[in-house]
N, C-alpha and C positions, 0 to 999 in steps of 0.2 A: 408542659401543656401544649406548646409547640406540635409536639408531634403527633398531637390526638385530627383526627378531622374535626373541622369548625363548622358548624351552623353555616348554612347559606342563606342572605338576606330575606326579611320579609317581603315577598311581594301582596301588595294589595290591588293587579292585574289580576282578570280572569277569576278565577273561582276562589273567593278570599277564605273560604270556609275550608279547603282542599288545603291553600297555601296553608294557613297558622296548623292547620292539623298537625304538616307532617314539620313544620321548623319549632315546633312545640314537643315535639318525641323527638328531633334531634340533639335541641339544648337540652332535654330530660337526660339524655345518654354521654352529651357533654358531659354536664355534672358530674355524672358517674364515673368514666372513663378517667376524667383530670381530678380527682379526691375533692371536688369544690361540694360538694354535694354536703358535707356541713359546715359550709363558712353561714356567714351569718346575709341577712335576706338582703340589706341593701348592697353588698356586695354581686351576690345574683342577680339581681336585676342589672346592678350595671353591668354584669356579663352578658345577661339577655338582649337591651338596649344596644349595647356594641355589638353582639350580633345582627342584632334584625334592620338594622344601618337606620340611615334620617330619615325616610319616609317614617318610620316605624316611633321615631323619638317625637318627629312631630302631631303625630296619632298619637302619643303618650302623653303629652302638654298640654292635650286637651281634656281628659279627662277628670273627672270631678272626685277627689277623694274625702273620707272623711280624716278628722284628726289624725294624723300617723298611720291611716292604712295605705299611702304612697310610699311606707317601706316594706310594709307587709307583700313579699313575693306573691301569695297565693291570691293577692286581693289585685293587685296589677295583672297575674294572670287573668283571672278572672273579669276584667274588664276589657284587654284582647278580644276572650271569650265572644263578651258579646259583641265587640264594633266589627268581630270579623264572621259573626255568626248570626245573619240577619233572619228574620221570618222567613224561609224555606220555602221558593214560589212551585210546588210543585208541577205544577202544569210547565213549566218552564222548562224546570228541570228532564219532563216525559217528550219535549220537543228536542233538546239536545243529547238527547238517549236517540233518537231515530232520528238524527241528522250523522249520526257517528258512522265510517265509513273505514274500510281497512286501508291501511294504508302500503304504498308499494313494495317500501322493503320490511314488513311486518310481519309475522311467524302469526302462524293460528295461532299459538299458546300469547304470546302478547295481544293480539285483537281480541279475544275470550277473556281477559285480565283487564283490559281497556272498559268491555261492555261490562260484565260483573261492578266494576267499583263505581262506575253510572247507574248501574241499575239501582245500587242500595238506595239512591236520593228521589227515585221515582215512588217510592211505595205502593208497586204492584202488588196486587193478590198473589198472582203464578209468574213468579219471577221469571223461573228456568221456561216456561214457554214464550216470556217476552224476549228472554236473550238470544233464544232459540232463532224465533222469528224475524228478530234484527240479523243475527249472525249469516241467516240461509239470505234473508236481501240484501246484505253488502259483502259476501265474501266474492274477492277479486278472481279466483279461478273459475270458470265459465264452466269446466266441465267436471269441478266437486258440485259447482250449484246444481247442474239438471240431476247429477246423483243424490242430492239428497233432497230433490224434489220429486225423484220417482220413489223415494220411499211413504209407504201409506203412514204407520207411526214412527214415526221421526221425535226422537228425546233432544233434547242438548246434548248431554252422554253421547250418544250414537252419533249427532252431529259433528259432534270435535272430535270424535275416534276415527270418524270416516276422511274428515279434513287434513286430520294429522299422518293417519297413512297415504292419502295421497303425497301430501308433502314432504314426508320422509322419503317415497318411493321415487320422487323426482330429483332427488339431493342424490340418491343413490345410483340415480342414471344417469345425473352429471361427473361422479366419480367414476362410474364406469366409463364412462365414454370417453374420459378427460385420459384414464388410462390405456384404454387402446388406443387412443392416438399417437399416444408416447409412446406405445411397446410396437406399433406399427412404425415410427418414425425411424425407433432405432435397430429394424429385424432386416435391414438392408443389408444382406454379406455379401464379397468380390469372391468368390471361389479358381482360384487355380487348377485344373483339372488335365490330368498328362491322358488323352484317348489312346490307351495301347492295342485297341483290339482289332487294328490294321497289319498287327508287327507278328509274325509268327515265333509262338511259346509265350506269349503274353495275355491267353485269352483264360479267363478265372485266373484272376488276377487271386492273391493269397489273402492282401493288403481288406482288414477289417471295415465293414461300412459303417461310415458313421451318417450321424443325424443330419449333415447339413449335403450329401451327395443326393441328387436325381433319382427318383427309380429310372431303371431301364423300360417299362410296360408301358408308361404315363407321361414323364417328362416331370414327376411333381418329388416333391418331398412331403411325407408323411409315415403316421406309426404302420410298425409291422401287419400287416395282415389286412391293410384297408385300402390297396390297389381302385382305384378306381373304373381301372382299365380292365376291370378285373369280369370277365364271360363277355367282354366288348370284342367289337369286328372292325380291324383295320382296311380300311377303304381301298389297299393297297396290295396285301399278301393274305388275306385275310385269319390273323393268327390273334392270338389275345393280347394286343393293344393294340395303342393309339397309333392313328399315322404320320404323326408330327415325330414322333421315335422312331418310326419303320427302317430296321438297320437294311434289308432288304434293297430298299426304294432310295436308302442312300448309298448302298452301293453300286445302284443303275445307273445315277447318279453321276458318279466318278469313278470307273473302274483301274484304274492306274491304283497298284501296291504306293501307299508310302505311310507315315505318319505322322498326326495331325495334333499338335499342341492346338489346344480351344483356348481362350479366354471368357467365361463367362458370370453374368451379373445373375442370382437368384432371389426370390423372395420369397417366404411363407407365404403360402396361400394363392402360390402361383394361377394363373388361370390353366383348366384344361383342354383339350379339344372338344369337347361338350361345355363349356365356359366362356366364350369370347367378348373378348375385352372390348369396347364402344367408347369413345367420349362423348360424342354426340349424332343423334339422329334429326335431324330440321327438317322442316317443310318450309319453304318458303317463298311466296310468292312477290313479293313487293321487293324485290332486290335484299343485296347481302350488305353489312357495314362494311365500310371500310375496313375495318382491321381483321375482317376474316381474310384466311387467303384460301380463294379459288384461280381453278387453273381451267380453260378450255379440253379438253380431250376429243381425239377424232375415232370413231369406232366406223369402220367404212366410209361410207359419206355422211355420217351424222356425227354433227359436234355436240357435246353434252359439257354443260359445267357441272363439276366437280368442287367439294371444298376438301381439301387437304388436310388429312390428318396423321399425323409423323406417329404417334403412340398406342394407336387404334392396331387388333390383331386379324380387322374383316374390313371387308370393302359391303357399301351398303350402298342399292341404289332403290328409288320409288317403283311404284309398276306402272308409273306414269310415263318415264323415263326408260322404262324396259321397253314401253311398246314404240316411243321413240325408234328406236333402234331397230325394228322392222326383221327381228330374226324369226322367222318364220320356221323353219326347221331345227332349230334349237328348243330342247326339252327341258323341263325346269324340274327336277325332284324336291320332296319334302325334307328340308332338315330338323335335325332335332335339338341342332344347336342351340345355347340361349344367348343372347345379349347381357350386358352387364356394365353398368359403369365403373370407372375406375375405383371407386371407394366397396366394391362390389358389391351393392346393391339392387335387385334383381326388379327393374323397372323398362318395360318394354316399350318400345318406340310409342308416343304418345304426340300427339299435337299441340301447339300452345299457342294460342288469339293473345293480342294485347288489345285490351278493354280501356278506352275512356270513358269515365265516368263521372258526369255534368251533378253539382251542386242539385237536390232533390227538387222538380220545379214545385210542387205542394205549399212549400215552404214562400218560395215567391209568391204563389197564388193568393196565402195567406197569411199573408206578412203585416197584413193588420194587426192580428190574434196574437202574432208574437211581440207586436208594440207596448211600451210601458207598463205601467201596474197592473191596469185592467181593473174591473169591476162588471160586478154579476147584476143584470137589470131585474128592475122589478123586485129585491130582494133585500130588507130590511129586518133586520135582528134587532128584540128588544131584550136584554138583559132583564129576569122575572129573579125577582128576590123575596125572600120572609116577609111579609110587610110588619110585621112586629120585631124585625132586625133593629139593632141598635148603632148607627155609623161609626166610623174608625176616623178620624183626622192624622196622617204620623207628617212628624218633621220633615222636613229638609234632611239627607244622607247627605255626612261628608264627601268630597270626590277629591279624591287626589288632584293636585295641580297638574301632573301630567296627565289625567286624560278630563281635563275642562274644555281646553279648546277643541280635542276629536266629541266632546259629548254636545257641546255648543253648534257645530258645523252638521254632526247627522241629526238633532231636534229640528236644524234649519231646513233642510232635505227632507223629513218624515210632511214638515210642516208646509213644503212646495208641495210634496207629494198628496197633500190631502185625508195624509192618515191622521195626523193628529193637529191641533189647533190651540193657538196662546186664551188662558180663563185667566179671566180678569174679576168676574162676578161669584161672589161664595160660593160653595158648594158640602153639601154635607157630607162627603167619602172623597178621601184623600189617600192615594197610598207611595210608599215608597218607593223611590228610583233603583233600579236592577240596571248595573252595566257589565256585559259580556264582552271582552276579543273573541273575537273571530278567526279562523285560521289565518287571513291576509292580514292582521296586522289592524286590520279596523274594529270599530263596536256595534254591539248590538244592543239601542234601547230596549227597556222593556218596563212594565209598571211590575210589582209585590201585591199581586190582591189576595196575599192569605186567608183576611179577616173578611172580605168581601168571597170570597168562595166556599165558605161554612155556609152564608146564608143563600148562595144562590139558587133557584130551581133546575135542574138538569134535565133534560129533555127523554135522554139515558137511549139512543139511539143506537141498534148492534154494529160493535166495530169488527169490521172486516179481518179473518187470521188466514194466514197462507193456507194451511189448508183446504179452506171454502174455495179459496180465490182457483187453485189449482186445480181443483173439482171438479171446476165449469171449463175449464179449457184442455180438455183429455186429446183431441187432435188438433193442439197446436203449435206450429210451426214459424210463423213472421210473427214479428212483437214490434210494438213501437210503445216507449213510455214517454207520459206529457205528463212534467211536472208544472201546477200551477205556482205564479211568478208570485211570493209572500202570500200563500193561499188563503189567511184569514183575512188578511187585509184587504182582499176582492170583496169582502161582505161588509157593506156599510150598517153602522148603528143609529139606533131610531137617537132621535133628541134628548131625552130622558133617558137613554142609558147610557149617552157620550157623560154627561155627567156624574155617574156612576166611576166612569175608566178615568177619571183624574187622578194625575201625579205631578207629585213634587217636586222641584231639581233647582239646582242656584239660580238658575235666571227665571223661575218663577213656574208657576202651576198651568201644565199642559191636560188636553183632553182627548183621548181617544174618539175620533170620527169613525173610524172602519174595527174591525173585529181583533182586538186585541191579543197576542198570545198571553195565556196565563193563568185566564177565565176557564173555572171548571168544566165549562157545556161546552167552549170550545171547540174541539176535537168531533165531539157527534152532533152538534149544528152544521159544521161543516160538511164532515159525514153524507148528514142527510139531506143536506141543500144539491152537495155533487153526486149523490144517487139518484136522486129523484129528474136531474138534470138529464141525466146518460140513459135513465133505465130501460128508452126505449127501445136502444140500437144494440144491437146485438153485437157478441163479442168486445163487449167493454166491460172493464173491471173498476172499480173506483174504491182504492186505499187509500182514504183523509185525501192529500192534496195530488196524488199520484193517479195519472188513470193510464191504465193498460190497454191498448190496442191491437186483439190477436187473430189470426188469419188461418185457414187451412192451408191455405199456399197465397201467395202475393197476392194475387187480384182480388179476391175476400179479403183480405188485410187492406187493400189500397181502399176499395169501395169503405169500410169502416169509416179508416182514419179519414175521411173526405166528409163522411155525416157529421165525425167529431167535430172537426173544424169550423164545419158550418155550422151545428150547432152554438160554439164556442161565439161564432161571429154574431147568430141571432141574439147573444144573451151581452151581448156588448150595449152599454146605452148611448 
């Protein structure tokens, strides 16, 4: 049995319904894998139990069995079942579907497997248009996202086909490129080369050309027949080549008979005489670092600084600095030469500012707006239910000992905060305690109004889908998004409906003051509180708690974002 994989403990952290699912198909496969699969049932469970460790056995000690169904496997399952399978808050559930974000070392094909198995807990109508629409607002590549915003019908399908070929096609340019580095690293040869063609009887030489000799035309190495040099004009004899070869011009040169052993270094890809090789081109005015080195130079009576460069195959000076130099009867011709830096890529002298750039002052201005929770004035929400609805009271949920005192300390915090407040006096709707982690490590109260969301009235308000949203902004250019800070919780609840959002928890029955996540109307009272808020100012988009700030170029985006804010500040109370 040793060598089969074992079950990994039950966690009752995070999504308890998620945990038993898949450690419930693991010991299924146990069973099978190690021949336990017909021992008899109390032995199974104590295989179950020692798997899903002491949290798991203490959650077992309390459950209520009848006579002998505490050996009965299927019955103990079955009672997992439910303490790990509570009333299903959907609304909850549709807030941690669009809080989902890709993550940095995440593959498209994982973030589409991540949104799918959230999706199924939401019970949308048009699935594949909600994953769709989650996936085009959180995928991390900036320039898959404008692509598959400039397409008019955009599927899921076509989403993750166009995602994935980008992805694959950059995996592909890292292997490319990772290899020409290497194969340029190591295309360095020392060439030996004996110059006979000073010594008479040595010229056509007999001795075979190979691949890694010079032409004679060019100066270069390459295939047969693709001379460079090839109907060019030497500056020198004017014959077809380059003049950096001009046998000519070297022997004005040095006309003394003798012969000349060379030593030389070559590279593929050599530069040509129409190629010249650059490190760098500056402009610079405010002085040079220390660790350049420049040298003075005297060209008649004008001294010019110069920076030195040992590997560069041209000298390059400003025309600033040409006219320094007061040559009046000196002519300047066109070349056709190109510049190139050493990795040879063909980028011509260019200028470069270094930019400081000061914290946004907007943000000082309005440093109010970004202070604590916030709340929307003027602006109270009553919860409208069946009035022939029948109330729900549920218990007290167990909470594990390990997260008592983080569930204890954020009630305390919700309850400075103003979101929620200690009931002491009856109330006829009670529901049960929902606790989330969070990616940090923390939780996330929330109330279960399953049974309290059948009977609510919904307002049914249209929710905003990328489409629409992209529609209205066809020339734009600057974006700013301002997410609201717990956005339902800016909207306070009337008196009579904070009694409605009571729940339950060990240290006794709390009440919702501000706008609870969970609540079916939720979502499009919000909606429609932050439309009706914005709808004046033009170029603003409002998705739930998110509003888009967009500009044809800056100063229309600035003037915007500047109404927003002050709006945001009017509505402060």
């Amino acid at each position: 049995m040793d060598s089969f994989h074992k079950p990994s403990a039950l966690s009752f952290d995070g999504n308890t319904s998620e945990n038993w699912r898949r450690f419930k198909q693991q010991f299924q496969i146990y069973l099978v894998a190690s021949g336990c699969e017909d021992k008899d049932d109390p032995i199974k469970i104590a295989i179950l139990l020692n798997f899903a460790g002491e949290d798991a056995i203490e959650v077992f000690n309390t459950f209520e069995f009848s006579a002998g169904d505490d050996k009965k496997l299927d019955k103990v399952i079955e009672q997992f079942e439910r303490y790990c399978n509570p009333r299903k808050n959907v609304v909850f559930e549709r807030y941690q579907f669009w809080k989902i974000t890709q993550r940095d070392s995440e593959t498209v094909d994982q973030f589409v497997t991540r949104l799918k198995n959230k999706v199924k807990s939401c019970e949308y109508t048009s699935v594949d248009d909600m994953v769709r629409d989650k996936f085009v607002f959180s995928i991390q590549d900036l320039t898959v996202k404008e692509r598959l915003l400039r397409e008019e019908k955009l599927t899921l399908e076509k989403a993750i086909s166009m995602a994935r070929a980008a992805e694959a096609s950059k995996e592909q340019i890292k292997v490319m490129n990772a290899r020409a580095q290497s194969s340029e690293a190591n295309q360095s040869v020392n060439v030996l080369r004996y110059d006979a063609n000073q010594g008479k009887g040595q010229i056509g030489s007999r001795r075979e050309k190979t691949k890694s000799e010079k032409c004679g035309f060019c100066g270069m190495v390459h295939a047969l027949r693709s001379c460079p040099a090839f109907g060019k004009t030497c500056n020198y004899c004017k014959t077809g080549h380059f003049e950096r070869v001009c046998r000519a011009k070297q022997r004005q040169r040095d006309s003394r008979p003798r012969e000349v052993n060379v030593l030389g270094e070559f590279e593929d890809g050599e530069v040509s005489e129409d190629d010249l090789l650059t490190f760098s081109v500056e402009s610079n005015n405010e002085g040079s670092s220390k660790n350049d080195w420049h040298v003075q130079l005297k060209f008649g009576k004008t001294d010019l600084n110069f920076k030195l460069d040992t590997g560069a195959d041209c000298n390059v000076i400003s025309q600033s600095s040409f006219e320094q130099l007061s040559l009046t009867n000196t002519r300047i011709f066109k070349n056709k030469s190109k510049l190139k830096m050493f990795n040879g890529q063909l980028e011509l002298v260019k200028r470069v500012y270094s930019l400081e750039v000061d914290p946004p002052k907007i943000e000082t201005e309005f440093s109010d707006v970004f202070e604590g929770l916030g709340e929307i004035k003027d602006v109270q929400y009553q919860i409208k239910i069946d009035p022939v609805s029948i109330p729900v009271v549920h218990p007290p949920r167990r909470v594990p000992m390990a997260l008592r005192k983080p569930l204890e300390e954020e009630l305390r915090r919700m309850e400075k905060l103003g979101v929620i407040e200690k009931k002491n006096e009856p109330t006829a709707w009670v529901h049960s305690l929902v606790i989330a982690r969070k990616a940090n490590n923390k939780i996330r109260v929330c109330m279960d109004p399953s049974d309290l969301n059948k009977v609510v009235m919904r307002e049914h308000f249209p929710m905003q889908t990328v489409e629409e949203v992209v529609s209205r902004m066809p020339n734009a250019k600057v974006f700013s998004v301002l997410d609201a800070n717990h956005g339902f919780w800016q909207v306070k609840l009337a008196n009579e409906s904070s009694n409605l959002a009571t729940f339950n928890t060990p240290f006794g029955r709390y009440s919702y003051k501000r706008l609870p996540f969970g609540i079916a109307s939720a979502p499009e009272v919000f909606q429609s509180i932050m439309s009706n808020m914005f709808s004046d100012i033009e170029g603003v988009e409002v998705i739930v708690d998110d509003l888009v700030v967009w500009g044809e170029d800056v100063t229309k985006h600035d003037e915007r974002l500047r109404l927003v804010l002050e709006r945001c500040r009017d509505k402060k109370p």
